[in-house]
C-alpha positions as CSV (number, residue, x, y, z in Angstrom):
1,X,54.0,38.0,-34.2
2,X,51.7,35.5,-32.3
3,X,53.3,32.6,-34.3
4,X,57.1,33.9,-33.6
5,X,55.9,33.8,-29.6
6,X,54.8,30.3,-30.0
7,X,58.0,29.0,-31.4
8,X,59.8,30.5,-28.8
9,X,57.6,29.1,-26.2
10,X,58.1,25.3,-27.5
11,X,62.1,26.2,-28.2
12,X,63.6,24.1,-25.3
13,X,66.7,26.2,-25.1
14,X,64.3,29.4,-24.9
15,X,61.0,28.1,-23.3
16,X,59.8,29.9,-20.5
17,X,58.6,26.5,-18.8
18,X,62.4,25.6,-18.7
19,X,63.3,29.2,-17.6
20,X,60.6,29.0,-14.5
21,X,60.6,25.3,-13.4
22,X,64.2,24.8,-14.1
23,X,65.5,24.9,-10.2
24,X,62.3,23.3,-9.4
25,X,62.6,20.4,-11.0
26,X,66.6,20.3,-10.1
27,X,65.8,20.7,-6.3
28,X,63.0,17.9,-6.5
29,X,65.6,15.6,-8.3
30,X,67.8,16.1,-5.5
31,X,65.8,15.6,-3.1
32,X,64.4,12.2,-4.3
33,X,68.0,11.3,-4.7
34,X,69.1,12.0,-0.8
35,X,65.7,11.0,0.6
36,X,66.7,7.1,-1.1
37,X,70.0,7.2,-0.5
38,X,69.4,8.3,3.3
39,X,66.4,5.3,3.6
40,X,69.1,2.7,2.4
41,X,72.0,4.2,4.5
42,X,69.5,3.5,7.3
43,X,68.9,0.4,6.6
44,X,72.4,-1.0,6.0
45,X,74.0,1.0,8.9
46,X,71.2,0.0,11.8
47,X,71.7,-2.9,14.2
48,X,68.5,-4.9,12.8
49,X,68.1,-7.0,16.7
50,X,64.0,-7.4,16.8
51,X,62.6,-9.4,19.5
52,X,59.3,-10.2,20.6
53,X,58.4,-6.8,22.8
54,X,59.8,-4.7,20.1
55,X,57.6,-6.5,17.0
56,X,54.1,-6.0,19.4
57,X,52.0,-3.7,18.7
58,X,51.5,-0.6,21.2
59,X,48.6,0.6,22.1
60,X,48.8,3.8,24.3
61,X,47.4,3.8,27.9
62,X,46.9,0.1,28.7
63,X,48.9,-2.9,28.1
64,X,48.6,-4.5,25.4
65,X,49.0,-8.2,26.4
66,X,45.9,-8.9,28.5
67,X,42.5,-10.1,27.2
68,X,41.2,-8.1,24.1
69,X,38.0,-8.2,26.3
70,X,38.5,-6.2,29.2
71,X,37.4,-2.4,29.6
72,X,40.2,0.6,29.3
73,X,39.7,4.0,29.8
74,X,38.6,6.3,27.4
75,X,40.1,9.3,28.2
76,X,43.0,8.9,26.4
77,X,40.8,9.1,23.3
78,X,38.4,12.4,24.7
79,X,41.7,14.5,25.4
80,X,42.9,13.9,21.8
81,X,39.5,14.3,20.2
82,X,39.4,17.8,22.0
83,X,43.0,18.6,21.4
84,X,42.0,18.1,17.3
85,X,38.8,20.3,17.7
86,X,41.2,22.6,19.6
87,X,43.6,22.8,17.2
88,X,41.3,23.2,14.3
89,X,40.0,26.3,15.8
90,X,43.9,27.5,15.9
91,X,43.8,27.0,12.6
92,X,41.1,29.0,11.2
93,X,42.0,32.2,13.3
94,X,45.5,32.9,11.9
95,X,44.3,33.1,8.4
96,X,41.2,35.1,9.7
97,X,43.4,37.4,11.6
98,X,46.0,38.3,8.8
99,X,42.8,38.7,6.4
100,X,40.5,40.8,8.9
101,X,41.1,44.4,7.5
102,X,39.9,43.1,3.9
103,X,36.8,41.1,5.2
104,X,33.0,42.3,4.9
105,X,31.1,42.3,8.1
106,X,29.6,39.0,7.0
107,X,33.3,37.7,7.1
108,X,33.7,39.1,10.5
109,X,30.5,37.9,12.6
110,X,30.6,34.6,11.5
111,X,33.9,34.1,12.8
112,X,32.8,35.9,16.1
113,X,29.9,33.1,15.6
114,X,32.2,30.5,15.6
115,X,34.2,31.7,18.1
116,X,31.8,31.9,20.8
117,X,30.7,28.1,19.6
118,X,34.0,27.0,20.1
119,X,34.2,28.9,23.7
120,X,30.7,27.2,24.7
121,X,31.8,24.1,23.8
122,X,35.1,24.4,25.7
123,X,32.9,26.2,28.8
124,X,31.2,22.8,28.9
125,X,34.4,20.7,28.7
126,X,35.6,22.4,31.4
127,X,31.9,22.2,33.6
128,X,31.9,18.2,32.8
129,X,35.3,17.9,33.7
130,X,36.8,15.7,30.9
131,X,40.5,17.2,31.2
132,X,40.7,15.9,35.1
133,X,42.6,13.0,35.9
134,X,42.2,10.8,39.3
């Protein structure tokens, strides 16, 4: 009986990897397929006019054509640091909320742990005053 099963298995018209990955494997062939014939209709179709401005590099909050030596502000770096740490903390507590009815209480107090770190640290954002602008 086991050696019957295993010649079905290998049988391409009968094999259950053909069976389950079938449309799989169809849908990531078509998908390759548009995703290069989109990238060269781009190409070919665009108006390919590049001039110096457009071919510089851009740096966001200063310009980037005065001396490489001169100070620029940091804040535009702080606000995204915290916007990551922010958004990191987002995405912990959807998979703890949808879970929290199968957790131990272990599972549940170190969340409220981190939680409360999180809230301290944005408690002391807020008292330093990183997210005003002048």
């Amino acid at each position: 009986m086991q050696i019957t099963n295993i010649k079905t298995i290998f049988n391409f018209n009968q094999s259950l990897l053909f069976n389950e990955y079938y449309n799989v494997f169809i849908l990531m062939l078509i998908s390759i397929i548009l995703s290069i014939i989109l990238l060269l209709l781009s190409y070919v179709l665009s108006v390919q006019n590049p001039d110096q401005e457009k071919l510089s590099s851009y740096e966001c909050g200063f310009e980037p054509y005065e001396d490489a030596r001169h100070k620029f502000d940091v804040k535009f770096y702080i606000v995204a640091i915290l916007f990551i740490i922010f958004d990191i903390e987002a995405i912990f507590l959807f998979p703890w909320s949808i879970s929290l009815g199968h957790l131990d209480i272990i599972g549940f107090w170190s969340m409220i742990d981190f939680i409360f770190e999180l809230g301290v640290g944005f408690i002391y954002v807020w008292y330093m005053n990183v997210l005003e602008w002048e």
